[in-house]
Every structure is written in C-alpha cells, then in structure tokens.
VEXDREN-2710 file (C-alpha; in Angstrom, 1 decimal):
% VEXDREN-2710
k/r/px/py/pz
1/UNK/30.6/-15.8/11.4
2/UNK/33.0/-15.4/13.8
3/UNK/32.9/-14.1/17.6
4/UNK/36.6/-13.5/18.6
5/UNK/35.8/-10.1/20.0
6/UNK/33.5/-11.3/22.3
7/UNK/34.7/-11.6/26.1
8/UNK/33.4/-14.4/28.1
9/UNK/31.3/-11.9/30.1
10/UNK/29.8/-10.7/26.6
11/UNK/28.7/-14.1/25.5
12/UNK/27.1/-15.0/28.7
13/UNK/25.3/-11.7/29.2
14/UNK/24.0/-12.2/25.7
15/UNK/23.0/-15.6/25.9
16/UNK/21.2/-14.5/29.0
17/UNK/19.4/-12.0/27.8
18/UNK/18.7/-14.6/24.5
19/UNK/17.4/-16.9/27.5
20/UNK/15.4/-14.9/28.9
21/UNK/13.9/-12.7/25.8
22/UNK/13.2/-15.3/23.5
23/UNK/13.6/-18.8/25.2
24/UNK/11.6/-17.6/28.6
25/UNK/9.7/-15.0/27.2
26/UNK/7.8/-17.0/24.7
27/UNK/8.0/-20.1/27.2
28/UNK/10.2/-22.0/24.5
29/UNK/10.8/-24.4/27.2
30/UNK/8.7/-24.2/30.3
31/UNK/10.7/-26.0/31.9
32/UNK/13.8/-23.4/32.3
33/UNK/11.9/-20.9/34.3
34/UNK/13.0/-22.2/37.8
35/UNK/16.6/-23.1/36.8
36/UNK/16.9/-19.3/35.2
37/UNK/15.2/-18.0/38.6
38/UNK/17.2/-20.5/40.9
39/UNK/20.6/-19.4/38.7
40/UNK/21.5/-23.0/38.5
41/UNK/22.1/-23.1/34.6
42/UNK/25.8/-23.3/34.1
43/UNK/27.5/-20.7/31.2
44/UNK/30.5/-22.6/29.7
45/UNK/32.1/-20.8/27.1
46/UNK/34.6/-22.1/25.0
47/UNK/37.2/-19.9/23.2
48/UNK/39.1/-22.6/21.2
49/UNK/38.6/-22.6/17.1
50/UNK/39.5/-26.1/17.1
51/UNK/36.9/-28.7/17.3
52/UNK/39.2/-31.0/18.9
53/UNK/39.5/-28.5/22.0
54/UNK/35.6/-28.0/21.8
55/UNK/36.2/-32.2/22.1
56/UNK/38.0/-31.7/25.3
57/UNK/36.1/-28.6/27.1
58/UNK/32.9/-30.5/26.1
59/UNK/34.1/-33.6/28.0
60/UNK/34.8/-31.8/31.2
61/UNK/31.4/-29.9/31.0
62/UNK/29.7/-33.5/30.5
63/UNK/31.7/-34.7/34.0
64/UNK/30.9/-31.6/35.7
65/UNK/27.4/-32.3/35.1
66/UNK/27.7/-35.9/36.1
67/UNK/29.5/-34.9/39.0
68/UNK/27.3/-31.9/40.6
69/UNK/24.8/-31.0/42.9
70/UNK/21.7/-30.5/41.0
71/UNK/21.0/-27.7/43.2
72/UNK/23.9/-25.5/42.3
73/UNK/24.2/-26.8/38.9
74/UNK/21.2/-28.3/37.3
75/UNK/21.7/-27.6/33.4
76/UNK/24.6/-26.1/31.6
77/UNK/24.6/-23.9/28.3
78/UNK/28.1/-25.1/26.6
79/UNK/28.7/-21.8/24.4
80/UNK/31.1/-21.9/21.4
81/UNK/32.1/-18.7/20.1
82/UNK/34.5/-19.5/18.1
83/UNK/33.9/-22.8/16.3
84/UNK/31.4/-24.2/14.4
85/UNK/30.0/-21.2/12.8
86/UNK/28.9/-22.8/9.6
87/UNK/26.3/-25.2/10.6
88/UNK/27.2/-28.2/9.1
89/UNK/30.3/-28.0/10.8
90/UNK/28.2/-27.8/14.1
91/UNK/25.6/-30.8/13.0
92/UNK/28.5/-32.9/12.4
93/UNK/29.8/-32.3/15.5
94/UNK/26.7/-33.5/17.2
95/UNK/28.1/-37.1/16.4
96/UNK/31.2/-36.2/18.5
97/UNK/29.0/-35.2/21.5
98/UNK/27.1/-38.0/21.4
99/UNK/30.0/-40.3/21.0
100/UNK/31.2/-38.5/24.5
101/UNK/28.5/-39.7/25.9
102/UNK/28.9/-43.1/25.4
103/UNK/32.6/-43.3/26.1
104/UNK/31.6/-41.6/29.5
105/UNK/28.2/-44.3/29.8
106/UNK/26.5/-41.1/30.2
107/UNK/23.0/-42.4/27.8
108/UNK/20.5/-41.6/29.9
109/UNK/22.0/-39.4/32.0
110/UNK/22.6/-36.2/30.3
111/UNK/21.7/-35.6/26.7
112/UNK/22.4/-32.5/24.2
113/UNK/19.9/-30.2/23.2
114/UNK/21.1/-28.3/19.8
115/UNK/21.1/-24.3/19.1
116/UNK/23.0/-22.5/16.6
117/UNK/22.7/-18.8/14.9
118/UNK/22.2/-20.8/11.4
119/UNK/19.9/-24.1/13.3
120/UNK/17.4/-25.4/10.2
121/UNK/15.9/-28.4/10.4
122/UNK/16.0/-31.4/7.5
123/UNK/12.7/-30.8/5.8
124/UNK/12.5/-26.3/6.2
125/UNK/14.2/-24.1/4.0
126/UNK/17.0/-21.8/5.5
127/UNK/15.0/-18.4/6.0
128/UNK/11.8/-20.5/7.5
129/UNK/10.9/-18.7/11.0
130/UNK/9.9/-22.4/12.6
131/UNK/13.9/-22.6/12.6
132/UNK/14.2/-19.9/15.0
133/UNK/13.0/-22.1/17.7
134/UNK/16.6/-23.5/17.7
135/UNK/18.6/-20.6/16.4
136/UNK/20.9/-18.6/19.3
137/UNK/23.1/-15.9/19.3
138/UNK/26.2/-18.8/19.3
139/UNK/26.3/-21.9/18.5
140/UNK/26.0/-23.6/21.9
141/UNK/25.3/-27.5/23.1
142/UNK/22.4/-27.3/26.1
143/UNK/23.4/-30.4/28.4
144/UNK/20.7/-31.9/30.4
145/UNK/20.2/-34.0/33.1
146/UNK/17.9/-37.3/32.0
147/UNK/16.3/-36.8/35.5
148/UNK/15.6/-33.1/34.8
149/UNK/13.7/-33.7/31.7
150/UNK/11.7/-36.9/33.2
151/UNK/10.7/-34.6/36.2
152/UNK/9.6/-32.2/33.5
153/UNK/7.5/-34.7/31.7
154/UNK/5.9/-35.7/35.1
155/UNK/5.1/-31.9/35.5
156/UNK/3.9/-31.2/32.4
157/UNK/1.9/-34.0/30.5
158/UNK/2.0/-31.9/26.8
159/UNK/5.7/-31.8/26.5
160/UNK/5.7/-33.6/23.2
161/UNK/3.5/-30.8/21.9
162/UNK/5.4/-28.0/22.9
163/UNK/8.0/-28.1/19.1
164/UNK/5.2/-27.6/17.0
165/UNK/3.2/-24.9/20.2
166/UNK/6.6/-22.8/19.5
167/UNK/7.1/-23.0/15.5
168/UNK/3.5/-21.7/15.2
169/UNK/4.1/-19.2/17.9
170/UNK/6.8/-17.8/15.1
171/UNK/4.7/-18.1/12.4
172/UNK/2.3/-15.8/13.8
173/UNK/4.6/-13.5/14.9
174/UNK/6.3/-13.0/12.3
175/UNK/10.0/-12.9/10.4
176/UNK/10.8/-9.8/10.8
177/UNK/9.8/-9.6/14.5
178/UNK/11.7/-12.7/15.5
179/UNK/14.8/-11.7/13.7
180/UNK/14.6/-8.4/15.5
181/UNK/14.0/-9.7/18.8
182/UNK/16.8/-12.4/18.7
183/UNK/19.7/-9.4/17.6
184/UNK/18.1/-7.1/20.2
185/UNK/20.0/-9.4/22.6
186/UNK/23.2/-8.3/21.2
187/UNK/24.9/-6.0/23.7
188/UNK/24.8/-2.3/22.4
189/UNK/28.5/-1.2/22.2
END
C-alpha cells in the first residue's frame, strides 16, 4: 500500500478528518478534544521511502516537540505516507523510535503512540474490529508530551480503562460500519 499520489495537504486533510470522525467522534482518546479545538496538534508528513530518512525527519519532530511551546504545539501526528506500509516493517521500526528517544534522553518526556492502516495487536487475528482502535489512514507515530498525558491522567481518573471502553465500542458497532467510516475519510477525488 503505497501513498505517493498523495500531496501533503491530502494526508493532513485526511488524517484530520480520521481525527476527528473516528478518533474524536467515538472519544478514542478524550483527551485530544482541546488540542484538536485549540489546533495545537502538529501534522508532520514525511515523503521519504526510506526508513533511514523517516530516522532523520523523526528525530527533528522529537526536538521540535522538546523544544516548543506547549501552547502552539502540544502533540504532533508524524505521518508516513510512503514507508512502512507493511506493518511489520512499521512494528520494527517502533525500536528505532524508541532508540531516538534515548539517544535524545527524551524517556519521560515524549513517548510514541502507534497507528497504522494494517495495526493488529499480538494476541487478535488480522480482520478483528478491536484492531481498528489503532488502525489510520497512514501509518503515522503520535508523539506526546509525558506532561500532556500525566495532566490527562489527573483529569480523568479511568484512563487505564479507556483500550478495552473503545474495542467494545467496535464490537458493537460493527465491521462493516467501522471499515466504512475509516475510508469515508478518504478525500473524494
């Protein structure tokens, strides 16, 4: 599955409208609702094929991050159209991000948050709607700020139950809703 026809204005108005029609919509993650509304989730798109250019993109979006003002830049979505599309490849590369993050002492300060168009998790089988909690239109590594996600915790005392809230909020809806609701972000050309 690759994405080279797709313009960096086309992969961030899709994963926008993927934000806010499945993640916000079904409250995924409660806790992206004011960074959404405040526009201070960062879109980085990177157009390399080469996970060693994904290496270096990443690394600047991590010390962007580290860097900013929380109040113009509180969470970025680092999008990867053209790498990783076979899953393994992008599970792998979760190694290489976290790796980053130790070279740059960043462990406890940002970690990654995983979502791909093929995410399944260890112990469900590929076609297994609880996976769509994770799946995107692109593979994409969701950096967050330590302090964010503590704040969040404070905020809302049943974080730890909100995986399993959302996998049976898809087993309820349905498969073939949730596959139709995820490509009906797709822009229409």
């Amino acid at each position: 599955m690759h994405y080279n026809h797709s313009t960096e204005t086309v992969v961030i108005a899709e994963t926008r409208s993927w934000l806010k029609n499945i993640v916000l919509r079904h409250n995924f993650c409660p806790f992206a609702h004011k960074p959404f509304k405040q526009e201070t989730i960062h879109y980085l798109v990177s157009q390399a094929s080469k996970p060693e250019t994904v290496a270096e993109s990443l690394l600047q979006a991590l010390l962007e991050l580290r860097d900013g003002d929380i109040s113009t830049i509180e969470t970025t979505l680092f999008i990867t159209p053209n790498c990783f599309s076979e899953f393994a490849d992008y599970n792998q590369f979760l190694n290489v991000a976290d790796l980053l993050i130790e070279q740059l002492n960043l462990q406890g300060i940002i970690q990654v948050a995983s979502f791909h168009p093929d995410y399944q998790f260890a112990d469900l089988s590929a076609n297994d709607v609880r996976n769509y909690t994770n799946r995107s239109l692109y593979p994409m590594f969701h950096l967050i700020l330590e302090k964010s996600i503590e704040h969040a915790r404070a905020t809302h005392p049943g974080v730890h139950a909100i995986p399993q809230t959302n996998m049976a909020l898809l087993e309820k809806q349905g498969l073939t809703e949730t596959v139709r609701q995820l490509a009906d972000c797709r822009r229409k050309t």
